[in-house]
C-alpha positions as CSV (number, residue, x, y, z in Angstrom):
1,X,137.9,114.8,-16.8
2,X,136.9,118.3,-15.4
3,X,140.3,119.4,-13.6
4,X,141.4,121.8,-16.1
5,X,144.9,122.4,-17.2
6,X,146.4,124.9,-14.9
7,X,146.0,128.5,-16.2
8,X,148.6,130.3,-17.3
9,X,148.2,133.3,-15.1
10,X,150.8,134.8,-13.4
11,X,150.2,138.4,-12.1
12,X,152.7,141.3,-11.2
13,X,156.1,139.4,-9.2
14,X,154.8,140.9,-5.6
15,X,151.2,139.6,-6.2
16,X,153.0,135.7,-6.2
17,X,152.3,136.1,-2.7
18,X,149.0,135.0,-1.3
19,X,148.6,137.4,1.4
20,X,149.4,140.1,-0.1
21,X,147.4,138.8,-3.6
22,X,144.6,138.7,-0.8
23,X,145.3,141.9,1.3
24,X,145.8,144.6,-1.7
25,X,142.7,144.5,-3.4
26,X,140.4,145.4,-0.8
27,X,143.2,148.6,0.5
28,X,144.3,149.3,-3.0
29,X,141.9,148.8,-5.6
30,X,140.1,151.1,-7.9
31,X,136.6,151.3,-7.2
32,X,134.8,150.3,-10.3
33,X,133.0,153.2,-11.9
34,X,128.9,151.8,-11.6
35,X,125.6,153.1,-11.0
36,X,123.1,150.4,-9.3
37,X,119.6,150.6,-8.8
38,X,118.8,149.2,-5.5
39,X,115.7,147.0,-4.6
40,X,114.2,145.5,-2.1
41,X,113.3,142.3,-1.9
42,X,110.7,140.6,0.8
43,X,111.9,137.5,1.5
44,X,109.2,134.4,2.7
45,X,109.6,134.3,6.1
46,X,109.0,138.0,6.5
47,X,112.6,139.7,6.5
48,X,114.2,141.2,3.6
49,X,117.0,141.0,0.8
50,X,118.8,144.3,-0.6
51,X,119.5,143.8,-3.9
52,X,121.7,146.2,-6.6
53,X,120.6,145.6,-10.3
54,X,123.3,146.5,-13.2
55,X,121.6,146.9,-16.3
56,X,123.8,145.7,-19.6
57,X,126.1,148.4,-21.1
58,X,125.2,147.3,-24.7
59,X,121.3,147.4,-24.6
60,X,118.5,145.3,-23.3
61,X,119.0,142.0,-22.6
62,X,116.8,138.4,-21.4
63,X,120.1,137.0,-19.5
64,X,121.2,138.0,-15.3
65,X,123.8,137.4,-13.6
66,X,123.5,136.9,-9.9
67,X,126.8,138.0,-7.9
68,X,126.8,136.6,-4.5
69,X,129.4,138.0,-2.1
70,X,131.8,136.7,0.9
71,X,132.2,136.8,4.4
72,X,131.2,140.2,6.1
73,X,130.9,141.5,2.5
74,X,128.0,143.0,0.8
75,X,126.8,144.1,-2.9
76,X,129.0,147.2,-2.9
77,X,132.3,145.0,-2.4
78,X,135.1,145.8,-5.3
79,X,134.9,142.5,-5.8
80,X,131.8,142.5,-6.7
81,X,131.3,145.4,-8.6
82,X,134.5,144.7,-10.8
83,X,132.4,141.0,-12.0
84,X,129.1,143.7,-12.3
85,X,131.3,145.5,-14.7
86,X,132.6,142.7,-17.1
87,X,128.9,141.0,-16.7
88,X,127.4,144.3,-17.9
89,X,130.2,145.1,-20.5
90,X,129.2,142.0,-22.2
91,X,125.7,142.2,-22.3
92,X,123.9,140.5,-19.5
93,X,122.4,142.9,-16.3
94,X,123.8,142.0,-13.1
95,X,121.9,141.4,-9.8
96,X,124.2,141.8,-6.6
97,X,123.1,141.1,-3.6
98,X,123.2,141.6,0.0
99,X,123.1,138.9,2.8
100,X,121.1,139.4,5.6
101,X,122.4,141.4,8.2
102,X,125.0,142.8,5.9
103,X,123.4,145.6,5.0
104,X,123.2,149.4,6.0
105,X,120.1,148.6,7.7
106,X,119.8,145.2,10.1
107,X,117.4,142.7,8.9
108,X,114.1,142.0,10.9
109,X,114.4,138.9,12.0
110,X,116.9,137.5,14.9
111,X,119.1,135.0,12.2
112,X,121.4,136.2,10.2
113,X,122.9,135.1,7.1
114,X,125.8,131.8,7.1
115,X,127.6,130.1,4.7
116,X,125.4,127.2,4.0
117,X,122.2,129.2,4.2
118,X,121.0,128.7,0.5
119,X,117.3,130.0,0.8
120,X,117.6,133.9,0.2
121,X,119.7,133.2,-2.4
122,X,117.1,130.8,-4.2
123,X,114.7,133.8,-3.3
124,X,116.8,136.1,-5.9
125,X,116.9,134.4,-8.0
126,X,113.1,133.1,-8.1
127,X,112.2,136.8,-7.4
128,X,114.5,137.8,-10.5
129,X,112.9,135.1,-12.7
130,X,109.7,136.3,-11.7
131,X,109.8,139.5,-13.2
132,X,109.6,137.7,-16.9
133,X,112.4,139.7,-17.8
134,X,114.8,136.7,-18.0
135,X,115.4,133.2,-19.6
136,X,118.5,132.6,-18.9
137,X,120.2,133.0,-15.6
138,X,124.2,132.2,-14.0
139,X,125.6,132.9,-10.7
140,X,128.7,134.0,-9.8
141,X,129.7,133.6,-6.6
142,X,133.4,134.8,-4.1
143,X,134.2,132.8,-0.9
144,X,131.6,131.8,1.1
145,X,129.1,132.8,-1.5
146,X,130.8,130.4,-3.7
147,X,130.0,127.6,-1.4
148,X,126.1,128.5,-1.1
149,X,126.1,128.5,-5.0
150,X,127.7,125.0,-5.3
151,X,125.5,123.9,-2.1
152,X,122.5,125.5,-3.8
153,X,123.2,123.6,-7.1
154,X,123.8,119.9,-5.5
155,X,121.6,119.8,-2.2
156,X,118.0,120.3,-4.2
157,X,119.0,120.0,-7.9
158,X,115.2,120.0,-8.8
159,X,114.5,122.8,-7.2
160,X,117.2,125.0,-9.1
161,X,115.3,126.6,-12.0
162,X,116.0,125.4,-15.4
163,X,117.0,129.1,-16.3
164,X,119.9,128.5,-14.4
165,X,122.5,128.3,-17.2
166,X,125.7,127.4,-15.0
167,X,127.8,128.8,-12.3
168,X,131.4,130.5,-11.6
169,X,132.7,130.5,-8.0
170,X,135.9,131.1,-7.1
171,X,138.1,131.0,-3.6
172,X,135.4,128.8,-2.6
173,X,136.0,127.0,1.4
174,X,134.8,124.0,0.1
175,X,135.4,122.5,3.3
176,X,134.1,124.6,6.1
177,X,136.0,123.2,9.1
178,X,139.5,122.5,7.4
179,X,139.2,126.6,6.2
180,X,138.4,127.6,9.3
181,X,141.3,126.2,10.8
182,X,143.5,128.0,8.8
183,X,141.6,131.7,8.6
184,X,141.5,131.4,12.7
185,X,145.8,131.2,12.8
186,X,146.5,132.8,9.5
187,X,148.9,135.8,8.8
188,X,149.2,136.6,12.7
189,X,145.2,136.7,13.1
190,X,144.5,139.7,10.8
191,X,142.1,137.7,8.9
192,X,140.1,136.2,12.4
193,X,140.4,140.3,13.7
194,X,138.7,141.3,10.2
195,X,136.5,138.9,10.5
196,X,135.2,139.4,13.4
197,X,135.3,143.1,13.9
198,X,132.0,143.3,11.9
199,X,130.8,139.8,13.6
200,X,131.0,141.3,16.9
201,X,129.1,144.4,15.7
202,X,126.2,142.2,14.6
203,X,125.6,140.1,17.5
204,X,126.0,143.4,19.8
205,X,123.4,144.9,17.7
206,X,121.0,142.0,17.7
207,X,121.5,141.1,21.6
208,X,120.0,144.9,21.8
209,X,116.9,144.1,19.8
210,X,116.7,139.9,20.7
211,X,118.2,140.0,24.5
212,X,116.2,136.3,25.1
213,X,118.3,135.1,22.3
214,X,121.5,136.5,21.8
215,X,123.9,137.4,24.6
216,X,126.8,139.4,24.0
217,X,129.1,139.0,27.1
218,X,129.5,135.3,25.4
219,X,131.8,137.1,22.8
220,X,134.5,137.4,25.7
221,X,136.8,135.2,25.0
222,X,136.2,134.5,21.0
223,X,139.5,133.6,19.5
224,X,138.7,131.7,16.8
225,X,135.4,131.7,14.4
226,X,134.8,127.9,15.7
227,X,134.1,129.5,18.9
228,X,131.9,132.3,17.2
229,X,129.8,129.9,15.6
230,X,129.5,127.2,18.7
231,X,128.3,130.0,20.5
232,X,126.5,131.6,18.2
233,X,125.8,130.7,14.3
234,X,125.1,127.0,15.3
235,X,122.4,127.5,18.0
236,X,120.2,130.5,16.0
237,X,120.5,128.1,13.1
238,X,119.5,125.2,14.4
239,X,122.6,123.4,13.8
240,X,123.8,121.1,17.4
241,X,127.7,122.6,17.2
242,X,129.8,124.6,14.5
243,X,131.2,121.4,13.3
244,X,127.8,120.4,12.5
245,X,127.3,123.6,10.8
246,X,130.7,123.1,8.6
247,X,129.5,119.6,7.9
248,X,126.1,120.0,7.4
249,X,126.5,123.5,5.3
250,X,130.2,122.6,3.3
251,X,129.4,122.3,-0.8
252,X,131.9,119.4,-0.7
253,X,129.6,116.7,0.4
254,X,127.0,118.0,-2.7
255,X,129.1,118.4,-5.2
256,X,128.4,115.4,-6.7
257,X,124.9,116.3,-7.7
258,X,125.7,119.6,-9.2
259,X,123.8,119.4,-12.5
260,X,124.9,122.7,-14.7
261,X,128.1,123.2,-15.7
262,X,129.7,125.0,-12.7
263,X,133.7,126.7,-12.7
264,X,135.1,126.1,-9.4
265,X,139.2,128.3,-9.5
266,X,140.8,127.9,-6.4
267,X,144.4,129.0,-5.8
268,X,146.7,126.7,-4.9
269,X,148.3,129.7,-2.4
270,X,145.1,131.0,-1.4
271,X,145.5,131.2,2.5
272,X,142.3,130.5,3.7
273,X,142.0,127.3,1.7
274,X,143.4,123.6,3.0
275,X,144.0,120.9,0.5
276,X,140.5,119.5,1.4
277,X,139.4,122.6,-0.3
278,X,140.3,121.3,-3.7
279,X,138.0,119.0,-5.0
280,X,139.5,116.9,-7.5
281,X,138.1,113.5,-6.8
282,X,134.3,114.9,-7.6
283,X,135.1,116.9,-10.5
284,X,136.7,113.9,-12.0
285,X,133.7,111.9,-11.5
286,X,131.1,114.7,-12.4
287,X,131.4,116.8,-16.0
288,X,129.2,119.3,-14.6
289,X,132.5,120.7,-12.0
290,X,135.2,122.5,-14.0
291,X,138.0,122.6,-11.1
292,X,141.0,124.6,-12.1
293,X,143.4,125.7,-9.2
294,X,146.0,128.3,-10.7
295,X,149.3,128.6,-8.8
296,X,148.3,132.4,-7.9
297,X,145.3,134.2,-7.0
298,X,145.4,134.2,-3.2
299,X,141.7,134.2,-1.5
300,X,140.1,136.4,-4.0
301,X,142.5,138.0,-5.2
302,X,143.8,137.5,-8.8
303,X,145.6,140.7,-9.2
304,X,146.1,141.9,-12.7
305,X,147.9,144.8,-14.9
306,X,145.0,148.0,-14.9
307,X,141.9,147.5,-13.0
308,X,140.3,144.5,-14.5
309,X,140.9,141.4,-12.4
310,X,142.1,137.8,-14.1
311,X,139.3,136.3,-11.9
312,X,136.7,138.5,-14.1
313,X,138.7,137.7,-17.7
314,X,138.2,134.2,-16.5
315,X,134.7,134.3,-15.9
316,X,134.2,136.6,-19.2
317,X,135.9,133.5,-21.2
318,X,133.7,131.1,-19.5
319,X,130.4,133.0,-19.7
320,X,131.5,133.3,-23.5
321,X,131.6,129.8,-24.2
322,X,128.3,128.7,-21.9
323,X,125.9,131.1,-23.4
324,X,127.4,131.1,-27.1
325,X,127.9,134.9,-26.8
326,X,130.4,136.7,-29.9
């Protein structure tokens, strides 16, 4: 069964548009009023993970929530703070954090973070669990953090903790190749340039630090991320070309295995998605993937009236129901 009904959202008439559904909430929005405490976390192989704990608004609590954000994003997204606020709001903390490379300081090591990298993420939330304050855990994840949450659930499912409760992802490239083909031309390359602006920055930094492995006169010529990550994300990662990386590191070949109930909401006008991005043969065969692909939303977008965002109503409704909360 689990392709859900379409949702009857349907935000403001302008925000109908994907682009601009995608474009106004990073320019526009209100940032959400918060107050982190920020941790560091030492990861296994000797780098590190920033992390921003939320504590609940209504009093102690034994139940996280582990945001994960997108591309070139970080913990202090609005995105991501908007989902810390309804988490906290309804009683769980919040744990949002940073991918390597993405903070304010540069990680140690020469790797950075990628969107099938599923490690650090499993180091959260193992680090999180570790601090007996929690038995019951869910992760919420935004673009290309949505994908490492599905991958993280379906590669290994035995490995996943059985705290983990369940999982809401949404705008999620479940196909990394098909997505890439469409960020790389979309909406007259602002996407690519936005992308890369900070992708250029990183590698310029790290060829400063790691000159025997990363040269930066290889970004002339970059017009499209395949060529970022053949040059680049593919060889640090061990990974033979990028499309070996989108095959190797896309949720959609693992989704099959996902084990805990898991809310996957694309937008059918989201434009960074392809078709291939909307998984409805796997969720009909496995009752843990709740697909539902509302006709608006745009690539994490979901615009609503005030400053609290459908996709966090949606995920407040769902969280409701998985953990029996009132």
């Amino acid at each position: 069964m689990p392709v859900l009904p379409t949702p009857d959202y349907r935000p403001p008439l302008p925000f109908r548009s994907g682009n601009l559904a995608t474009l106004y909430p990073p320019l526009m929005r209100r940032i959400p009023a918060c107050s982190p405490r920020p941790e560091r976390i030492e990861t296994p192989d000797g780098d590190f993970l920033d992390v921003d704990f939320h504590p609940s608004r209504i009093g102690s609590t034994r139940r996280l929530a582990v945001i994960s954000h997108g591309l070139e994003g970080s913990s202090r997204r609005k995105y991501v703070l908007g989902m810390a606020a309804m988490v906290t709001d309804l009683g769980l903390d919040a744990a949002c954090w940073t991918q390597r490379g993405c903070g304010l300081e540069p990680n140690r090591l020469p790797r950075l973070y990628h969107s099938g990298e599923t490690g650090d993420l499993h180091t959260v939330i193992a680090h999180s669990l570790g601090t007996g304050q929690y038995d019951e855990v869910v992760l919420i994840g935004f673009s290309m953090g949505g994908n490492q949450i599905l991958k993280y659930l379906g590669e290994a499912p035995d490995r996943v903790p059985p705290q983990v409760r369940g999982a809401a992802v949404f705008s999620v490239p479940c196909d990394l190749s098909s997505a890439e083909r469409v960020i790389s031309r979309a909406a007259l390359g602002i996407y690519l340039e936005y992308f890369m602006r900070g992708l250029r920055a990183k590698v310029r930094a790290k060829a400063v630090e790691f000159p025997d492995i990363y040269d930066a006169s290889r970004l002339r010529g970059i017009d499209s991320l395949r060529r970022f990550d053949d040059r680049y994300t593919a060889p640090i990662n061990g990974f033979s070309d990028a499309e070996d990386y989108y095959a190797r590191s896309s949720c959609a070949r693992v989704l099959d295995d996902v084990r805990v109930p898991a809310l996957l909401v694309n937008a059918r006008n989201d434009p960074f998605l392809t078709s291939r991005c909307l998984p409805v043969a796997q969720a009909r065969r496995n009752p843990s993937l709740l697909l539902e692909m509302p006709r608006y939303g745009g690539h994490v977008g979901f615009v609503a009236p005030g400053n609290a965002y459908w996709s966090e109503t949606r995920t407040r409704r769902f969280l409701v129901e998985l953990l029996g909360l009132g």
